[in-house]
Predicted model as a PDB file, atoms N, CA, C, CB and O in Angstrom, pLDDT in the B-factor column:
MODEL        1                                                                  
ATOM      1  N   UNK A   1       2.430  43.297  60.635  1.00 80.00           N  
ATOM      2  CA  UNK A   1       1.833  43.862  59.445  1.00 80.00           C  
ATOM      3  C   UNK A   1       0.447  44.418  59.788  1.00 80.00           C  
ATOM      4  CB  UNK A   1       1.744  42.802  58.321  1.00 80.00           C  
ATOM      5  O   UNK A   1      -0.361  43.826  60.503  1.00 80.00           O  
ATOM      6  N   UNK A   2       0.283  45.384  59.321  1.00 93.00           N  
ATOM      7  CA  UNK A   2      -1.040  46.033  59.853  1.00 93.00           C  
ATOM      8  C   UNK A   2      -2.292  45.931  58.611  1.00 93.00           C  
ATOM      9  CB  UNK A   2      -0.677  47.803  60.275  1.00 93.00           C  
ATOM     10  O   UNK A   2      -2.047  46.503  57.549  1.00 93.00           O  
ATOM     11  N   UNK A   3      -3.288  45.384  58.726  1.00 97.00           N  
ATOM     12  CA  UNK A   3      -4.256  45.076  58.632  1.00 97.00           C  
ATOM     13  C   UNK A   3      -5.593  45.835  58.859  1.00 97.00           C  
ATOM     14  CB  UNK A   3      -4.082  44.291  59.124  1.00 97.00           C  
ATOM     15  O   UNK A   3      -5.769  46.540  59.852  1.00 97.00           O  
ATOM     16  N   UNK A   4      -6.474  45.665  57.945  1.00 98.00           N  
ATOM     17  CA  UNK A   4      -8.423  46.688  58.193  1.00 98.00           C  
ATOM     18  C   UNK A   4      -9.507  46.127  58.139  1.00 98.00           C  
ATOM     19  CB  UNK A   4      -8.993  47.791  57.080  1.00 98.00           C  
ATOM     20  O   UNK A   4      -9.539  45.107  57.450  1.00 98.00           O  
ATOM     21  N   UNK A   5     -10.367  46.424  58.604  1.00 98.00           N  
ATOM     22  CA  UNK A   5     -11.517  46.072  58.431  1.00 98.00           C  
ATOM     23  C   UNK A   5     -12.147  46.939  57.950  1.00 98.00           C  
ATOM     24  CB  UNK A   5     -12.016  45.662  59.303  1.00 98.00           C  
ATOM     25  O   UNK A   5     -11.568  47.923  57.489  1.00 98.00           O  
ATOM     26  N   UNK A   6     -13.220  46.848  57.926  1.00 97.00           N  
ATOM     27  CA  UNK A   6     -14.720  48.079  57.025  1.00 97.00           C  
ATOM     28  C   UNK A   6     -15.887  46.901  56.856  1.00 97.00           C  
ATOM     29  CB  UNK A   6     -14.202  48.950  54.739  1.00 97.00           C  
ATOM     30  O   UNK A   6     -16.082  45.779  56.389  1.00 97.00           O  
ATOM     31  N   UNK A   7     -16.524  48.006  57.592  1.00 96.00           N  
ATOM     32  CA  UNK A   7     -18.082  47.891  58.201  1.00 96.00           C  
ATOM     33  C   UNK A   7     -18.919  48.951  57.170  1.00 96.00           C  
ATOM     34  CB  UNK A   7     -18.208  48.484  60.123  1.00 96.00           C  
ATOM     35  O   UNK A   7     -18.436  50.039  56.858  1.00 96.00           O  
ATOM     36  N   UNK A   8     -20.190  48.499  56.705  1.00 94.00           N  
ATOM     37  CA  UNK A   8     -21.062  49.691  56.509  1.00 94.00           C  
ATOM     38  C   UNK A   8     -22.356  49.789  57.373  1.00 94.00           C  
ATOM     39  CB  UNK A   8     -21.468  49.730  55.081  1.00 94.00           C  
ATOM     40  O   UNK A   8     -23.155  48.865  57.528  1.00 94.00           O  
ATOM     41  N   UNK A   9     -22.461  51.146  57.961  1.00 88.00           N  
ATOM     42  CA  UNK A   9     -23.324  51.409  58.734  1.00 88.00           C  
ATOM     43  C   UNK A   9     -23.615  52.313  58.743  1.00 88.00           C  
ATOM     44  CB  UNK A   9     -23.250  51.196  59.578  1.00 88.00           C  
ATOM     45  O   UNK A   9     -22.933  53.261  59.133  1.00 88.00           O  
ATOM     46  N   UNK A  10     -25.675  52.413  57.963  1.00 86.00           N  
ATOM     47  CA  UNK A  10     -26.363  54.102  58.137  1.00 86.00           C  
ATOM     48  C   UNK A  10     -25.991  54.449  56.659  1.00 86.00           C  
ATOM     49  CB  UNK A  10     -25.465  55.430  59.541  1.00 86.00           C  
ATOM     50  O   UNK A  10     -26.144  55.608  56.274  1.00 86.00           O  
ATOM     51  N   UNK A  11     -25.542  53.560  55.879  1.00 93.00           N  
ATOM     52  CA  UNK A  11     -24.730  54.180  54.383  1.00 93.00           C  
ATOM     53  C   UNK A  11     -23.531  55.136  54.364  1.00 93.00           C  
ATOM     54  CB  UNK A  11     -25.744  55.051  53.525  1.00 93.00           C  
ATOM     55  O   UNK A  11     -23.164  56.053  53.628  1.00 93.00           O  
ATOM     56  N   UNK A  12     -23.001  54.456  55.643  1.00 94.00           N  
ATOM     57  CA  UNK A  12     -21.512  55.614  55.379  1.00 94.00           C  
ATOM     58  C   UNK A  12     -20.501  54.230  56.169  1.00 94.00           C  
ATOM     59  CB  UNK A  12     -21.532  57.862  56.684  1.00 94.00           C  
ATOM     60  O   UNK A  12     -20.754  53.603  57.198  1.00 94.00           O  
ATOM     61  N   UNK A  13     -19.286  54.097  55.193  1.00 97.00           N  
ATOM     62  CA  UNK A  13     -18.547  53.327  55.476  1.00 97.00           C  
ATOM     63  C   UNK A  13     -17.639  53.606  56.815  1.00 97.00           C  
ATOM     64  CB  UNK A  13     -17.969  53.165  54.386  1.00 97.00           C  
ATOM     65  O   UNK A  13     -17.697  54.767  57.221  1.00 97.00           O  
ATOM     66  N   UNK A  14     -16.950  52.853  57.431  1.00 97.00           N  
ATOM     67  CA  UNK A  14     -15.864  53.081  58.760  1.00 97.00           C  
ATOM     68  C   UNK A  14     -15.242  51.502  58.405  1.00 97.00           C  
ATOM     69  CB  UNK A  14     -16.760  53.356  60.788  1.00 97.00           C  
ATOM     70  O   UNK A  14     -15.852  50.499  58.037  1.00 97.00           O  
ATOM     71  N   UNK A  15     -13.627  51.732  58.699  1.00 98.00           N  
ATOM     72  CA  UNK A  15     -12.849  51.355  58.736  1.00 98.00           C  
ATOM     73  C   UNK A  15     -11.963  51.097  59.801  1.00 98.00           C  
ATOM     74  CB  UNK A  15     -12.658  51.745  58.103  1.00 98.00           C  
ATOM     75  O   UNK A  15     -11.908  52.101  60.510  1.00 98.00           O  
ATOM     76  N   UNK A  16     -11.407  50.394  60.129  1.00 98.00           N  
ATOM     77  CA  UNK A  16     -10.398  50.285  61.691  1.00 98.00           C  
ATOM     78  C   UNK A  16      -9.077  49.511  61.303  1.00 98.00           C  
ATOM     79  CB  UNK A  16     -11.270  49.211  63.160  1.00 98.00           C  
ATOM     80  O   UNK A  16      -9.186  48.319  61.013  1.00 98.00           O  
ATOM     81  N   UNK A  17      -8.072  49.998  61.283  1.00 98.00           N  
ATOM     82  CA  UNK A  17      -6.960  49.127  60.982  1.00 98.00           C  
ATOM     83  C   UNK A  17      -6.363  48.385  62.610  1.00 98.00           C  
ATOM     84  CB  UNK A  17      -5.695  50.193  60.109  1.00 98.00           C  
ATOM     85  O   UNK A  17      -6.512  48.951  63.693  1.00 98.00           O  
ATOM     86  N   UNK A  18      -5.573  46.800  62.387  1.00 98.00           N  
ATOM     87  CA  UNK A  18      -5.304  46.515  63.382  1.00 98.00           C  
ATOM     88  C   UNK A  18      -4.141  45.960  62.883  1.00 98.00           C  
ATOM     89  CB  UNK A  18      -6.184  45.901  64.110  1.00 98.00           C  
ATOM     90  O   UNK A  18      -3.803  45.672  61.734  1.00 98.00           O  
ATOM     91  N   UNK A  19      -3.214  45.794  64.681  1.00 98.00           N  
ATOM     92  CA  UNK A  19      -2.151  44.613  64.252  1.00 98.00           C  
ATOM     93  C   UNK A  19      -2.174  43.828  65.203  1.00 98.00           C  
ATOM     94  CB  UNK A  19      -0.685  44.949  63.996  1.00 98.00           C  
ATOM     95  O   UNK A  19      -2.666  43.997  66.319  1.00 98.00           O  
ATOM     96  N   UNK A  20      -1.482  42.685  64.657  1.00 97.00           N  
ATOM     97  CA  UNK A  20      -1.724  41.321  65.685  1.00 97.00           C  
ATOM     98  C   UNK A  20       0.011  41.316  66.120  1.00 97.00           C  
ATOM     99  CB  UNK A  20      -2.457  39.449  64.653  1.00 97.00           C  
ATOM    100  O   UNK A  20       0.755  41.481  65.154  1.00 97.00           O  
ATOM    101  N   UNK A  21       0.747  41.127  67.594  1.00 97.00           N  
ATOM    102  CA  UNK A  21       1.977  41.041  67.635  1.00 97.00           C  
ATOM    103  C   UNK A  21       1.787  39.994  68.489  1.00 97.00           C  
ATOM    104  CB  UNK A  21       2.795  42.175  67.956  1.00 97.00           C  
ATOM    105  O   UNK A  21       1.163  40.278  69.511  1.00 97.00           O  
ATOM    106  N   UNK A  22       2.188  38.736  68.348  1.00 96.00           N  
ATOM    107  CA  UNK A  22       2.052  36.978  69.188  1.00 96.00           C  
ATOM    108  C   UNK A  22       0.387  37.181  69.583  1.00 96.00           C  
ATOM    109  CB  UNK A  22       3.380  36.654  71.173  1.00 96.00           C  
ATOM    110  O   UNK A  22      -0.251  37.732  68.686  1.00 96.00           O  
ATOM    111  N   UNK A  23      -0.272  36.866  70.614  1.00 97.00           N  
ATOM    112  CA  UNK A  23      -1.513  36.850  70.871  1.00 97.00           C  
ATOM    113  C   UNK A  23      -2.031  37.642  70.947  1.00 97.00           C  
ATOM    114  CB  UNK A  23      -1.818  36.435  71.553  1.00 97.00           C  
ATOM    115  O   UNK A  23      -3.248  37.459  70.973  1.00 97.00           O  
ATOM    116  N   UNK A  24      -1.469  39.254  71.050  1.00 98.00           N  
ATOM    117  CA  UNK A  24      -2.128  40.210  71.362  1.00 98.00           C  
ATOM    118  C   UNK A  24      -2.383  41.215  70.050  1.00 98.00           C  
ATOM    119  CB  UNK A  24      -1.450  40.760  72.492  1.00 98.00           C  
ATOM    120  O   UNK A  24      -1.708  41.300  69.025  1.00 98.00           O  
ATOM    121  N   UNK A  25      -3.334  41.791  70.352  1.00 98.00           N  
ATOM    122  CA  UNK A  25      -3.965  42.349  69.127  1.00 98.00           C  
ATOM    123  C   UNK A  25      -4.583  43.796  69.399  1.00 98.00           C  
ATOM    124  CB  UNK A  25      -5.110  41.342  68.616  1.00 98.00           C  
ATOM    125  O   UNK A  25      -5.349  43.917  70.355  1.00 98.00           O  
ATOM    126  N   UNK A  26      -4.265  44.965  68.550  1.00 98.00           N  
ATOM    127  CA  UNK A  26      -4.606  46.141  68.696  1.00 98.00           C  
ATOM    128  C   UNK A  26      -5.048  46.662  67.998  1.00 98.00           C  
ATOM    129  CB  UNK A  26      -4.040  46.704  68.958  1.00 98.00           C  
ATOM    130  O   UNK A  26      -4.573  46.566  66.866  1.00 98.00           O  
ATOM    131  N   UNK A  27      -6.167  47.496  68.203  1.00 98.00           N  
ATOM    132  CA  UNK A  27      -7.018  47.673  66.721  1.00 98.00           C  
ATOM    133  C   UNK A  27      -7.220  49.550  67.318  1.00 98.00           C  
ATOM    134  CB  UNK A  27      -9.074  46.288  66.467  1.00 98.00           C  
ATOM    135  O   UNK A  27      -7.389  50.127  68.392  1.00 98.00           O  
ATOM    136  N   UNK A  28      -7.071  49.925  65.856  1.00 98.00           N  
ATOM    137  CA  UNK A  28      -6.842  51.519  65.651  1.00 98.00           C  
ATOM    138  C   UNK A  28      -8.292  51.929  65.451  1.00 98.00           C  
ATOM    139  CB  UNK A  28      -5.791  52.002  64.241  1.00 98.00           C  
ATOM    140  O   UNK A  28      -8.513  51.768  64.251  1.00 98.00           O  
ATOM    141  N   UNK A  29      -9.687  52.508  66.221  1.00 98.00           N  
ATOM    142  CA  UNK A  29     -10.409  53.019  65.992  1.00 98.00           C  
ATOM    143  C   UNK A  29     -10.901  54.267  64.827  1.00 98.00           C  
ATOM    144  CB  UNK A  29     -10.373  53.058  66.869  1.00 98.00           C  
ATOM    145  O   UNK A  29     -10.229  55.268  65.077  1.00 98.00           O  
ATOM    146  N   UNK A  30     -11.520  54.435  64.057  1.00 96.00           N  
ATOM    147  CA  UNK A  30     -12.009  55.314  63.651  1.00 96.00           C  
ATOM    148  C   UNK A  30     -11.719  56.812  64.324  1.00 96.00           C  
ATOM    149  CB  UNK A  30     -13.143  54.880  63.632  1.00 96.00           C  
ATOM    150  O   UNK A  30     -11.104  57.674  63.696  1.00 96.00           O  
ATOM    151  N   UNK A  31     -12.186  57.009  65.555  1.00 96.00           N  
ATOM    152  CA  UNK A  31     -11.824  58.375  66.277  1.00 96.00           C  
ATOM    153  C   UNK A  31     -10.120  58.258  66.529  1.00 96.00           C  
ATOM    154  CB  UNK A  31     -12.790  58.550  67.934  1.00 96.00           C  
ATOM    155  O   UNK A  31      -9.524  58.872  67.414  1.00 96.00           O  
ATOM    156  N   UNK A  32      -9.584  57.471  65.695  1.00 97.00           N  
ATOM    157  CA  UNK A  32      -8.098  57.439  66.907  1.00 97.00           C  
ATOM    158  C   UNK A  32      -7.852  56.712  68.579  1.00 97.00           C  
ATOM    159  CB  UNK A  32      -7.868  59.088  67.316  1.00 97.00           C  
ATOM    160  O   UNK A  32      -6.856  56.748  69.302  1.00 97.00           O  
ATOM    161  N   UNK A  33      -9.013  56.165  68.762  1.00 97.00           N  
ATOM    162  CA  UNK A  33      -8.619  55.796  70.005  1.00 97.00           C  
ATOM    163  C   UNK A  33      -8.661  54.312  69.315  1.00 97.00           C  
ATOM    164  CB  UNK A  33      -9.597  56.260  71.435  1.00 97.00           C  
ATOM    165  O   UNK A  33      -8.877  53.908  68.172  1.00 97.00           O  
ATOM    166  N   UNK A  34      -8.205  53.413  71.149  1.00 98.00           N  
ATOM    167  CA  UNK A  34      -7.419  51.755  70.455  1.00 98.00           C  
ATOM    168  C   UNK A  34      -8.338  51.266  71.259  1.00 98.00           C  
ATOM    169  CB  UNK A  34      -5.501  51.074  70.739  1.00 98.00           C  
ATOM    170  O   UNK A  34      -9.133  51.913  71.942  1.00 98.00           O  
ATOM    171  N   UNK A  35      -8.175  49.529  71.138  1.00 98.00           N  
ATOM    172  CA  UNK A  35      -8.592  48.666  71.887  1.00 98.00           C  
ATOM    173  C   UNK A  35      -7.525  47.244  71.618  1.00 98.00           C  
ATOM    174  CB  UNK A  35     -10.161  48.544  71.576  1.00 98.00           C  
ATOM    175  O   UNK A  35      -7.246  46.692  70.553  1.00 98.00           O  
ATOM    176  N   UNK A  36      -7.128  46.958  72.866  1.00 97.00           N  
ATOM    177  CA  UNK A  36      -6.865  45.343  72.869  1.00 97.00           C  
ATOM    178  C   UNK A  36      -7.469  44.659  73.321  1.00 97.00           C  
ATOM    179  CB  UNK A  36      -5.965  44.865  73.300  1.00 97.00           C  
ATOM    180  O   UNK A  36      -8.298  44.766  74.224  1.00 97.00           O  
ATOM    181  N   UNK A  37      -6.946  43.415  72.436  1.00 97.00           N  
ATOM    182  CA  UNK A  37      -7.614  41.967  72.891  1.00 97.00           C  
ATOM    183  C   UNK A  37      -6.183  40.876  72.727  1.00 97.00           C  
ATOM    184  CB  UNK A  37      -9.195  41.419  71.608  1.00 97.00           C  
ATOM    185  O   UNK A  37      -5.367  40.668  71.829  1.00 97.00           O  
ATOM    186  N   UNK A  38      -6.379  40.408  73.945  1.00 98.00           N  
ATOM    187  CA  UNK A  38      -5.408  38.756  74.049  1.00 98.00           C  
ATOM    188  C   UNK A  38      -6.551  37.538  72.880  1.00 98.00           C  
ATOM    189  CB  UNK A  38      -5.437  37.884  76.530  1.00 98.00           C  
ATOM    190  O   UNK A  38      -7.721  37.225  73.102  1.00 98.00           O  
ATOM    191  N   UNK A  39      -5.873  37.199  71.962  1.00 98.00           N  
ATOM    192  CA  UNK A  39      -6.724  36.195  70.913  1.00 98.00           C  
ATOM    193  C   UNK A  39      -6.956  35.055  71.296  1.00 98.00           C  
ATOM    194  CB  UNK A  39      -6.160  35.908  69.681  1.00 98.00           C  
ATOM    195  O   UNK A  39      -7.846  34.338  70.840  1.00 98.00           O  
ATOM    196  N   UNK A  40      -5.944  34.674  72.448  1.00 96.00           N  
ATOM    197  CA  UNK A  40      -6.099  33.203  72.619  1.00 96.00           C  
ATOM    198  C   UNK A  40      -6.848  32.401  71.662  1.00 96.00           C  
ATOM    199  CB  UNK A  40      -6.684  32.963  73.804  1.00 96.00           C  
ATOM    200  O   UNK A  40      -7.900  31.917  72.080  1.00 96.00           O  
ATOM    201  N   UNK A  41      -6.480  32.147  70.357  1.00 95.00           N  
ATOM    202  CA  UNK A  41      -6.931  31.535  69.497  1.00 95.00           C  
ATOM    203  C   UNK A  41      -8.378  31.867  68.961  1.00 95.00           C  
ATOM    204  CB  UNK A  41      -6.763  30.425  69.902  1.00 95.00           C  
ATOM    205  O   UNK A  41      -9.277  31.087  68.650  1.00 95.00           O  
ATOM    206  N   UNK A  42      -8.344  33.435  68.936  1.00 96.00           N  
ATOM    207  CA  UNK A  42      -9.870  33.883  67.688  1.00 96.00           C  
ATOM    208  C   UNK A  42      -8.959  34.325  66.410  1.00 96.00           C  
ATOM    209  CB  UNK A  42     -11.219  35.697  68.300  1.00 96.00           C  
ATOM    210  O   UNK A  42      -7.742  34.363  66.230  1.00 96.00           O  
ATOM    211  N   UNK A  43      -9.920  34.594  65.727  1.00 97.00           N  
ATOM    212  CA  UNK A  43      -9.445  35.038  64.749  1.00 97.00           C  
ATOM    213  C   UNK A  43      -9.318  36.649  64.963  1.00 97.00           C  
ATOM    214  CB  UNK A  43     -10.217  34.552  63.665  1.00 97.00           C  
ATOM    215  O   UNK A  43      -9.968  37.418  65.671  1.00 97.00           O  
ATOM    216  N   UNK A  44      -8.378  36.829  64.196  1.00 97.00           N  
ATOM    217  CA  UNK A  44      -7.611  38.257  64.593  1.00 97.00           C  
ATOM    218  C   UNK A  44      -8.846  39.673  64.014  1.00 97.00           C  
ATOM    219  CB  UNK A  44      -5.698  38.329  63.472  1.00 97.00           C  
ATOM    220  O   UNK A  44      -9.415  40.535  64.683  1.00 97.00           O  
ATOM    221  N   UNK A  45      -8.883  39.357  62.408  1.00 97.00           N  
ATOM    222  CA  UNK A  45     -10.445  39.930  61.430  1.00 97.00           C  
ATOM    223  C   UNK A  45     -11.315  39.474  62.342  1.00 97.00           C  
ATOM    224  CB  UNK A  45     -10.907  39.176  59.677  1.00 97.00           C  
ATOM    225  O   UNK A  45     -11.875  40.492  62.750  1.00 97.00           O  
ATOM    226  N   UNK A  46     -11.720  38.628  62.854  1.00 97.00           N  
ATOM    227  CA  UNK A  46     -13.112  38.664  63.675  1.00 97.00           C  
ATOM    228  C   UNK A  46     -12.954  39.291  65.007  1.00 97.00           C  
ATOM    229  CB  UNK A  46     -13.717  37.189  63.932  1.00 97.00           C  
ATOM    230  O   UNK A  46     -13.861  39.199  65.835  1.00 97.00           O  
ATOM    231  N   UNK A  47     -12.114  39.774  65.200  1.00 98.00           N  
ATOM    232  CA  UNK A  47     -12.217  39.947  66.787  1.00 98.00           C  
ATOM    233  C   UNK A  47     -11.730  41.261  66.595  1.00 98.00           C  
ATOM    234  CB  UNK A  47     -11.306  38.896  67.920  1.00 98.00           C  
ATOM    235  O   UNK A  47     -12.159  42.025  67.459  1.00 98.00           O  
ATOM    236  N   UNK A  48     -11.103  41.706  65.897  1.00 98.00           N  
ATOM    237  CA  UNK A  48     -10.937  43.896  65.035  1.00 98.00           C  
ATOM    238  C   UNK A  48     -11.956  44.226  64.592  1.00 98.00           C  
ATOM    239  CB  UNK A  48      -9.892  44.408  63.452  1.00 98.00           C  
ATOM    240  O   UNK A  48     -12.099  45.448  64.616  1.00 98.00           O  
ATOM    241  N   UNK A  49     -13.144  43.429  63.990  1.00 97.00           N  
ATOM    242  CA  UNK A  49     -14.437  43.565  63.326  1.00 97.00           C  
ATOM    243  C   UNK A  49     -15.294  43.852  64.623  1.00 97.00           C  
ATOM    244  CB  UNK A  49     -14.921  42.180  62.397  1.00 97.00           C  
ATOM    245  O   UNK A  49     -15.909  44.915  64.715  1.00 97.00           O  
ATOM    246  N   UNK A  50     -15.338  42.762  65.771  1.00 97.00           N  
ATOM    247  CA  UNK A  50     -16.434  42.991  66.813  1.00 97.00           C  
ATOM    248  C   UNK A  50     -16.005  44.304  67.633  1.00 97.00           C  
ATOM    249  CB  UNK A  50     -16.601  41.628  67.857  1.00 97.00           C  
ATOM    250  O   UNK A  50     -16.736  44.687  68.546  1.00 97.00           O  
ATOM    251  N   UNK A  51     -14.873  44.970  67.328  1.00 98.00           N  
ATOM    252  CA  UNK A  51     -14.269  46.154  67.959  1.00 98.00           C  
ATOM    253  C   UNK A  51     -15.020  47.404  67.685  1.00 98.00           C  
ATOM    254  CB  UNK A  51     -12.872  46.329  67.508  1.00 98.00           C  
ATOM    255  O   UNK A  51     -15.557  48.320  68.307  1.00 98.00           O  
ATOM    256  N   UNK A  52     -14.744  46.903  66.106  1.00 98.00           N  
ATOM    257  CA  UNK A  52     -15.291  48.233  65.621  1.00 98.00           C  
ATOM    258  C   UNK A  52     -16.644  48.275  65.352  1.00 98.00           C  
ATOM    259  CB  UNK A  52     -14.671  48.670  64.456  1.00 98.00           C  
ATOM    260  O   UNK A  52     -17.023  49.431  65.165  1.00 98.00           O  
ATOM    261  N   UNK A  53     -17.869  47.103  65.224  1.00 97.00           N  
ATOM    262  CA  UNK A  53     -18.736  46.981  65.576  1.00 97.00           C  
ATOM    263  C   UNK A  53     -19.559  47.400  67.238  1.00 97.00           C  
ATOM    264  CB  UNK A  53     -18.580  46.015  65.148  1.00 97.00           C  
ATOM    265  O   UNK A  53     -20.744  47.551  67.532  1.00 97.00           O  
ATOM    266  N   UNK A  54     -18.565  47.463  67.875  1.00 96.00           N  
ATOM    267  CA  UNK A  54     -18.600  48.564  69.264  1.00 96.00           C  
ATOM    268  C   UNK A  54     -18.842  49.563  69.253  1.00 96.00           C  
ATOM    269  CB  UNK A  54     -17.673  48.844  69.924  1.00 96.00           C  
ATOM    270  O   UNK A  54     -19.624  50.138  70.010  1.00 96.00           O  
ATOM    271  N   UNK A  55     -18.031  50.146  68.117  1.00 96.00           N  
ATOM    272  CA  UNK A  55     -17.547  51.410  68.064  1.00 96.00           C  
ATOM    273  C   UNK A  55     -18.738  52.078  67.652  1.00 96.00           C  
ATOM    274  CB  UNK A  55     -16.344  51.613  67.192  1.00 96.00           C  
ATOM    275  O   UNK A  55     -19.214  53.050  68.238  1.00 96.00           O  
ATOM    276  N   UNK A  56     -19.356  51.372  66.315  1.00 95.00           N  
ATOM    277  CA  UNK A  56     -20.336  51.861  66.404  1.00 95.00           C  
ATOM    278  C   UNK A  56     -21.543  51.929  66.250  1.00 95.00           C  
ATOM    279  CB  UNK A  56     -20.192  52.253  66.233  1.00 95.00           C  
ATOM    280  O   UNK A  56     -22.300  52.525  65.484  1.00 95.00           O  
ATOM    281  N   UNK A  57     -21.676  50.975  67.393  1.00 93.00           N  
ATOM    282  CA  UNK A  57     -23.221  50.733  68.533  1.00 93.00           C  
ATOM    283  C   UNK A  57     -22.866  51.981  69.364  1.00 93.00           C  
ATOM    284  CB  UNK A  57     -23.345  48.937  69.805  1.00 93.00           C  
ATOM    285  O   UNK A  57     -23.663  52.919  69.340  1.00 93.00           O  
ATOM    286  N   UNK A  58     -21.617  52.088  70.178  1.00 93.00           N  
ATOM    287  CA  UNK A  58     -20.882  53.319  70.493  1.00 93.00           C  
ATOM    288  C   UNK A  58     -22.059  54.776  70.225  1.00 93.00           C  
ATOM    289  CB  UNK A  58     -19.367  53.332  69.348  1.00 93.00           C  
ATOM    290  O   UNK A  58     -23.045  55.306  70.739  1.00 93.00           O  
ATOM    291  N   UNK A  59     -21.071  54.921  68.987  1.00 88.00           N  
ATOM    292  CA  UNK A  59     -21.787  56.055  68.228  1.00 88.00           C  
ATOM    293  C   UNK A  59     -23.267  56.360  68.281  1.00 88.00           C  
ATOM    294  CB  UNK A  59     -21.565  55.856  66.917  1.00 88.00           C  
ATOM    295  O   UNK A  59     -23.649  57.476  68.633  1.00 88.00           O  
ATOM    296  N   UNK A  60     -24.228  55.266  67.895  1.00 85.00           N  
ATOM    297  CA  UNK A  60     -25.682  55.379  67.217  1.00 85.00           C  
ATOM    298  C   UNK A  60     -26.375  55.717  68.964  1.00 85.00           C  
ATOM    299  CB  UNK A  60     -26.383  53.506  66.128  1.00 85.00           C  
ATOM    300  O   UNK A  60     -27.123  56.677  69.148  1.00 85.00           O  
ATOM    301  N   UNK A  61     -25.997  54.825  70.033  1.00 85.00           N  
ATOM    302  CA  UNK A  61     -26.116  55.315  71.301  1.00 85.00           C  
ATOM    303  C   UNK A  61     -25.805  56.868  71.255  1.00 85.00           C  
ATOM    304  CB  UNK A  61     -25.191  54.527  72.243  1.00 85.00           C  
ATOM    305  O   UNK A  61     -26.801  57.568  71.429  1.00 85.00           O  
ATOM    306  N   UNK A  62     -24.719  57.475  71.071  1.00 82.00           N  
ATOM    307  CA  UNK A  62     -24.734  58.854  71.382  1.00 82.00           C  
ATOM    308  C   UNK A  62     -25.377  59.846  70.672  1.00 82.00           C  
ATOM    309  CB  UNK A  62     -23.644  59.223  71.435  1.00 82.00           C  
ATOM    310  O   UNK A  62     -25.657  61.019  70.921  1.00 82.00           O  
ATOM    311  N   UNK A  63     -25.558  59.071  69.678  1.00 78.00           N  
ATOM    312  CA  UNK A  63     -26.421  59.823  68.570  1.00 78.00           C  
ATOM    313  C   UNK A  63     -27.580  59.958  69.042  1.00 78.00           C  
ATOM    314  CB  UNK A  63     -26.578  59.193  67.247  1.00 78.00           C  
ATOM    315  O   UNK A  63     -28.069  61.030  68.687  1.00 78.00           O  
ATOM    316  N   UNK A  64     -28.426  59.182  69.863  1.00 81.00           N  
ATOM    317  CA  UNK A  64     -29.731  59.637  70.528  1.00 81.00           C  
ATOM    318  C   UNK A  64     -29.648  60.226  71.733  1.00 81.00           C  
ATOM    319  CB  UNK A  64     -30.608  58.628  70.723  1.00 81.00           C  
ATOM    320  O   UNK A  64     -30.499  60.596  72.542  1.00 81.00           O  
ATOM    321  N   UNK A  65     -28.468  60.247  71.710  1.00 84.00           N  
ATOM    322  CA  UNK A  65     -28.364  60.891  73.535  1.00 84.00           C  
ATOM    323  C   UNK A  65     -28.336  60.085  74.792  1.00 84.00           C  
ATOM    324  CB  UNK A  65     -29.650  61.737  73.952  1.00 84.00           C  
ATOM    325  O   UNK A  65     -28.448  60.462  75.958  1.00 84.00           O  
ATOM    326  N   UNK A  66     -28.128  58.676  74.207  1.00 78.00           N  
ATOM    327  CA  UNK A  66     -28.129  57.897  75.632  1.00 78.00           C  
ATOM    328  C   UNK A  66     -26.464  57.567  76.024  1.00 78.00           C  
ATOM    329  CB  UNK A  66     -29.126  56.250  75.473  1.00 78.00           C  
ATOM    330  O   UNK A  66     -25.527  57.460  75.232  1.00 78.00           O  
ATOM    331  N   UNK A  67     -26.451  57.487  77.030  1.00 71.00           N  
ATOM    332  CA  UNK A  67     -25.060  57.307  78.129  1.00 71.00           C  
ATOM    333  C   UNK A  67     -24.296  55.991  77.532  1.00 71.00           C  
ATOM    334  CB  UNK A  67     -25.589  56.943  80.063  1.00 71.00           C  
ATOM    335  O   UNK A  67     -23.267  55.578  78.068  1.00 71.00           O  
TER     336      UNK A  67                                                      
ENDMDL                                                                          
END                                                                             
């Protein structure tokens, strides 16, 4: 069953949907690109949340121009 998160950041919302299939877990980025994670016992929402919380530290980095 596929599942979202939503973050607000900068006053503009982002969202990431994920699914969990046995331990492994895949989470659908904002741009379309993915990320997995093996859960070995995290929580599935906390660990699609720190994804997309990547995503975008990600972003605000490119937004100033750093690598």
């Amino acid at each position: 069953m596929e599942e979202e998160v939503t973050l607000e950041h900068e006053g503009k919302t982002y969202s990431a949907s994920y699914i969990q299939l046995g331990d492994e877990l895949t989470v659908y980025l904002p741009d379309g690109s993915t990320r997995q994670t093996t859960l070995r016992g995290l929580n599935p929402d906390h660990a699609a949340e720190t994804h997309l919380r990547g995503y975008l530290s990600a972003l605000k980095c490119k937004a100033r121009g750093e690598p």
